[in-house]
Residue, then its C-alpha position, 0 to 999 in steps of 0.5 A: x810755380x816753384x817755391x824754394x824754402x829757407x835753407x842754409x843759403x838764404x841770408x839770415x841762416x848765413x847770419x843767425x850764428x846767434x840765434x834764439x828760437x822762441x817755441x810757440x804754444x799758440x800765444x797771440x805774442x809769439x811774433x812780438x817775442x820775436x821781434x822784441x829780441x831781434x830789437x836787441x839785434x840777436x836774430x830770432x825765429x819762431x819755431x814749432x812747440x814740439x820741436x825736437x830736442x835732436x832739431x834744437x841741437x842742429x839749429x845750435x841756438x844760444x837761447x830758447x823761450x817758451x811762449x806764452x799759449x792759451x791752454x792749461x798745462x794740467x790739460x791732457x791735450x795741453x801743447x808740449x815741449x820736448x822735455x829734452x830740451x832741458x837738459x841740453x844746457x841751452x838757456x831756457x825763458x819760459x813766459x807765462x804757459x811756458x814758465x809753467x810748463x818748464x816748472x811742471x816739467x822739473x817737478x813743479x805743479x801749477x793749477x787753476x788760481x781763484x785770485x786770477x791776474x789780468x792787466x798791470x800788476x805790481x812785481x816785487x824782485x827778491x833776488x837782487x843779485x840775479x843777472x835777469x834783474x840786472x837794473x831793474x827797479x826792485x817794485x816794477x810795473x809787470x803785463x800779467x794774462x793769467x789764470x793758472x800759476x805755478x801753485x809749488x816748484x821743486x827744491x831745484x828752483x829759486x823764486x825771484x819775484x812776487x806780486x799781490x796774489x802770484x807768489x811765483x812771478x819769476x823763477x829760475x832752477x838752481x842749477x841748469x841755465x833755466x828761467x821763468x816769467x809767470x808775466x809778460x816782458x814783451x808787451x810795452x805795458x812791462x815798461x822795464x821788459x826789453x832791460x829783463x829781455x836784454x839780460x836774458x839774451x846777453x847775460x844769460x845766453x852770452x848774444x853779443x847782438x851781432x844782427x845787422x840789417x846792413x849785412x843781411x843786405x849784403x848777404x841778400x844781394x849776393x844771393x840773389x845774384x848768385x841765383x838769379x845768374x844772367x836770367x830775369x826777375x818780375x816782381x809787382x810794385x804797389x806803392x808800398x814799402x814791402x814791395x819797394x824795398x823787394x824791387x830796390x833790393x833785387x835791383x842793386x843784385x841784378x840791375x837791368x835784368x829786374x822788370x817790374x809790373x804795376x796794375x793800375x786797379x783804379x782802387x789805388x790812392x790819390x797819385x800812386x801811380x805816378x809815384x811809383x813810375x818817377x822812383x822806379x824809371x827815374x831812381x833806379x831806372x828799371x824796366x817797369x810796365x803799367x798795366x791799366x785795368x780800371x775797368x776790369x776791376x770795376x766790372x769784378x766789383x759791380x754790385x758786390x758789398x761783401x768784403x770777402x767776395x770783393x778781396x777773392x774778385x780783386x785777387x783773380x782780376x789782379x792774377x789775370x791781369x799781371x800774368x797776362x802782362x808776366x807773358x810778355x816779358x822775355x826770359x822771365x824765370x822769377x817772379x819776387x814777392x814781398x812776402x813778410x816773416x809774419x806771412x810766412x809764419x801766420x801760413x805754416x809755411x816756415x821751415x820747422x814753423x807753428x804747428x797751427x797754420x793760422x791764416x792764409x796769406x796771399x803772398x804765400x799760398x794765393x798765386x796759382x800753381x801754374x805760373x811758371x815762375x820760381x819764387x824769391x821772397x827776400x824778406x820772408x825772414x824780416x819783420x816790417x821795421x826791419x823791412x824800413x831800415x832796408x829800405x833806408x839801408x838801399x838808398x830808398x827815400x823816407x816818403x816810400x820807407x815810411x809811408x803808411x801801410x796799404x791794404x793789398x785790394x785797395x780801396x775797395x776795402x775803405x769803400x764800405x757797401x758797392x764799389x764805383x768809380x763815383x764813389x772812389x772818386x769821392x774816397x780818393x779825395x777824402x783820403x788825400x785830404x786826410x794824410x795831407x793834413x796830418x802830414x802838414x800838422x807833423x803827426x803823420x811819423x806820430x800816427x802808425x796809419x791815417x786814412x778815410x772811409x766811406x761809409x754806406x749810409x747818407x744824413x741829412x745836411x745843410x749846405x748853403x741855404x739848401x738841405x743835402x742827403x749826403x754821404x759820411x766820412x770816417x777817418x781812421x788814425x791810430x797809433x801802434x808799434x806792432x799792428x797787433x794792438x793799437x789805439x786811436x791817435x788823440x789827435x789836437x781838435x784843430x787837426x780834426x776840424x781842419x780836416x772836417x771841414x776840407x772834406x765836406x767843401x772840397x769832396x763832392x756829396x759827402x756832408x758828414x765827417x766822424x773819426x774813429x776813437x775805436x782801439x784794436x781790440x775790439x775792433x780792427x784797424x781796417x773798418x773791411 
């Protein structure tokens, strides 16, 4: 299988004569830093910390900003930026780590601070006229995540900002187009950080926010056209937005040349295959193939509790299955995924990307090498609520856009302990009862993700005049804006109890229902 990098054809390089470029240390908010300026609609990549300051000059971007990162700048083995970088006249945020490396780098110090700030801090703006402030109440309330701070800085920088025990909490030099934020802008816990982001990009750096999703469209569509020519294109749907919006995308490209595969895993949710034939033979009238593998999948599963063995054993039965099905299809040269930018960014794979491949993820490294298929990944370069307004851009309905994300092996990672089908009978039916109810109280656009998990432990119950050892039911329902924090949904006690007491009547051999009050961290949103 062939896999074609970013280049200068793709459609966001066609449209990034704007760019920013946030350099990452390995903070755990890279990705939120980037979305948070794609928010003010100026495109934004992730780019690797020692990135060349020759590298920078090509990419000609308006702006740069140094993450955050968890080591210490006084550390011999402490990450390092190009010091050229500074000289380019290129405006320059540094947050957090990166303050402190821009500082230390143009003769500051910074050291280990006894009086260390973790949590909400109280910011005191000293200088009013400074563009960054522009607007900004002159007490705000700031996300602090330090234990070093910036101890001195040269004659060359002028603090802007205090807070109790950070005597820098914001810089910028004197003379070069060079800023500092000892706290955390992109965090919503720093209610005022998108006006102090915004000030950045258009009063620092001159961006006129010129990202549209309507014009990536566009661009995309002519593309993928001009790629794909009179050939064909496979791509798998799964109910999802990620995959909808890929399919609808090439679709309005290529037209009848798209074939689309669905593999009914039987650890799909209640009526997705069904949705997705109507949208795709009805709504964009593709050439769709269904492929029914429930015993197959099953058979993989039998016996198997680990929640990484079940994802490798539904990872090769999906391989087998949609490559069998792949064959049959004519003149198939391309294969298109849904591969996301924190995807491409989380597997090392972007061009001029982190230095630190953090995880595999399936849509970029796990189909084998011998399907002979080149790659199209549309929206490699887009986050997932850039990945809605697409779809809403396409002409998808909300239902799909908006539906709550779905974990790729199923349900088999809701089905705690053994997989069966009896047992994902009774999921299935928990989980339909749970959306239905929350939809039905007008929570479902509230909440970021609501679903049901079975759990492998039985209790004792009374049903009727007879006592029952039955299963339990956890429903999940959290609030988030970005996945990478979350906290679970308060919802009203009537919503809770309706749902309760539909469970246990109408799901066979469950007699316990509890909900989930954990938040993300310590714990996952997924419970596998």
């Amino acid at each position: 299988m062939t896999t074609v990098t970013q280049s200068a054809n793709d459609p966001a390089a066609r449209l990034s004569g704007e760019r920013v470029l946030v350099l990452d240390f390995g903070s755990q908010y890279a990705q939120l830093i980037a979305r948070r300026v794609r928010e003010q609609d100026v495109y934004c990549e992730i780019v690797r910390h020692d990135l060349s300051a020759e590298r920078i000059r090509e990419l000609a971007p308006r702006g740069l900003i140094l993450s955050g990162g968890p080591a210490s700048v006084y550390e011999g083995s402490a990450p390092r930026c190009d010091a050229e970088i500074f000289k380019l006249g290129v405006p320059v945020l540094g947050i957090c780590y990166g303050m402190q490396l821009a500082c230390e780098a143009l003769g500051g110090k910074v050291a280990s601070s006894p009086l260390r700030e973790y949590g909400r801090a109280r910011c005191r703006i000293s200088a009013k006229d400074e563009s960054l402030f522009d607007d900004v109440s002159p007490e705000t309330e700031v996300w602090m995540s330090h234990g070093d701070q910036v101890t001195s800085v040269s004659e060359d920088f002028v603090a802007l900002a205090t807070t109790e025990t950070c005597p820098v909490a914001a810089v910028k030099h004197a003379s070069l187009p060079i800023y500092g934020l000892q706290f955390h802008p992109e965090v919503t816990h720093t209610p005022e950080g998108g006006k102090i982001l915004s000030n950045f990009l258009l009063r620092v750096c001159g961006c006129e926010g010129l990202w549209r999703m309507g014009d990536f469209a566009a661009a995309a569509v002519e593309q993928i056209r001009a790629r794909v020519g009179d050939r064909r294109v496979i791509c798998g749907l799964s109910g999802g937005v990620d995959s909808s919006v890929v399919a609808a995308l090439i679709y309005q490209a290529i037209g009848p040349q798209l074939s689309c595969i669905l593999v009914d895993n039987g650890l799909l949710r209640k009526d997705e295959e069904d949705s997705v034939i109507e949208e795709f033979t009805k709504h964009f009238q593709t050439d769709l193939h269904v492929v029914k593998a429930e015993d197959e999948f099953l058979a993989a599963l039998a016996g198997v509790t680990d929640p990484q063995q079940k994802r490798q054993r539904i990872g090769h039965a999906f391989i087998e299955c949609f490559a069998a099905e792949a064959a049959k299809i004519e003149d198939a040269q391309f294969l298109a995924q849904g591969t996301l930018y924190p995807d491409v960014i989380e597997s090392g794979a972007a061009l001029d990307g982190p230095a630190a491949t953090i995880k595999l993820h399936h849509n970029v490294g796990g189909l084998p090498e011998n399907l002979d298929f080149e790659l199209i990944e549309p929206l490699r370069d887009l986050f997932k609520d850039e990945v809605r307004k697409l779809g809403l851009q396409l002409g998808l309905p909300e239902n799909i856009v908006w539906r709550h994300p779905f974990p790729g092996p199923g349900l088999a990672v809701r089905c705690l302990g053994e997989v069966t089908k009896e047992r994902l009978v009774a999921l299935r039916e928990a989980d339909s009862i749970v959306v239905e109810e929350i939809k039905e109280a007008g929570l479902y656009r509230q909440t970021a993700q609501a679903f049901a998990v079975l759990l492998p432990v039985q209790s004792v119950g009374v049903m009727g005049d007879a006592r029952t050892y039955d299963n339990a039911v956890a429903v999940r329902c959290v609030d988030t804006d970005d996945f990478m924090t979350a906290d679970w949904s308060h919802l009203p006690y009537e919503v809770l109890a309706r749902i309760s007491t539909r469970i246990i009547n109408e799901v066979q051999g469950v007699n316990r229902v509890t909900y989930d009050i954990s938040s993300k961290p310590p714990a996952t949103i997924e419970w596998e």
